[in-house]
N, C-alpha and C positions, 0 to 999 in steps of 0.2 A: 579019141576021147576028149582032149584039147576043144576041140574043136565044136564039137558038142557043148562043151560048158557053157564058149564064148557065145554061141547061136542064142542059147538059154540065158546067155546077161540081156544081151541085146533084143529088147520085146520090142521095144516103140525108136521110130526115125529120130526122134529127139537126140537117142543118144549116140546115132550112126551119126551124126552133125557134128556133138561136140566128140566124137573120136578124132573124126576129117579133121578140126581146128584143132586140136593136140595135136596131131601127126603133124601139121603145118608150122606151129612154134615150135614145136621141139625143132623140128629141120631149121628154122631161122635159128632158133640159139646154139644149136651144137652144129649143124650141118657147115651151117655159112660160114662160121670163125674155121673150120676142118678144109672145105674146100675152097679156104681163100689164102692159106697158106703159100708162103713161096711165091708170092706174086709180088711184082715191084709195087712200088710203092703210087705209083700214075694211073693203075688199072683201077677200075671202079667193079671189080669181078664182085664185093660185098651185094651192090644195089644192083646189079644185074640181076643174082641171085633172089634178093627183096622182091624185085618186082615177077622172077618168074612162079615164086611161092605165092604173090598173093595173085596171080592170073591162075595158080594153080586151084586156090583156095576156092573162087570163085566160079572157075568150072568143074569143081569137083562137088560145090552145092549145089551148081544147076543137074549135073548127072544124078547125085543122090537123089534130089526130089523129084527125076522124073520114074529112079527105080524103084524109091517109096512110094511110088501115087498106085505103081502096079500093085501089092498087095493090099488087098480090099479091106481088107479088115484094118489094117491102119490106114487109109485114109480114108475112112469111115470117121477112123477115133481120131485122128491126128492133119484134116484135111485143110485146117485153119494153116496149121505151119506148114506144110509141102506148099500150098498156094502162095505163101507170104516168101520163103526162100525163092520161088520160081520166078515170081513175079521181079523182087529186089535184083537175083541173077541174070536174067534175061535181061531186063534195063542196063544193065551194066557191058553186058556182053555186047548190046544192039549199040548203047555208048562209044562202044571202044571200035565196033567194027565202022559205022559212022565219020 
């Protein structure tokens, strides 16, 4: 029943983007300070963390907008932003692998 509701919040990719970016700050603000506990004081386990959330961030946009472009009828309505995320992702990914 749950589950249904949340189906029925989420109409358009817009707001499957900004869920992905909440789920990803929330994890920097309560995750990182949780799992960096107990470490001496020389590890840099904080920025490790940093960096594997925002590589997460960034292929978790390029994944979304390739499974939003599949339903037709939002990218129909919504084709401006799946192309602009893909595009921005991609460059970043082609970046990093480079």
């Amino acid at each position: 029943m749950m589950v249904k509701n949340l189906i029925k919040t989420i109409n358009n990719p817009v707001k499957i983007y900004l869920i992905w970016f909440l789920l990803i700050i929330l994890f920097c603000i309560i995750g990182i300070p949780i799992l960096s506990m107990n470490k001496s004081g020389g590890e840099q386990v904080p920025l490790i963390l940093l960096g594997y959330a925002i590589g997460s961030l960034v292929y978790g946009f390029f994944i979304i907008s390739i499974l939003t472009s599949l339903k037709l009828e939002w990218f129909k309505k919504y084709w401006y932003v799946n192309i602009l995320v893909f595009l921005i992702t991609s460059f970043l990914i082609i970046l990093v692998l480079l």
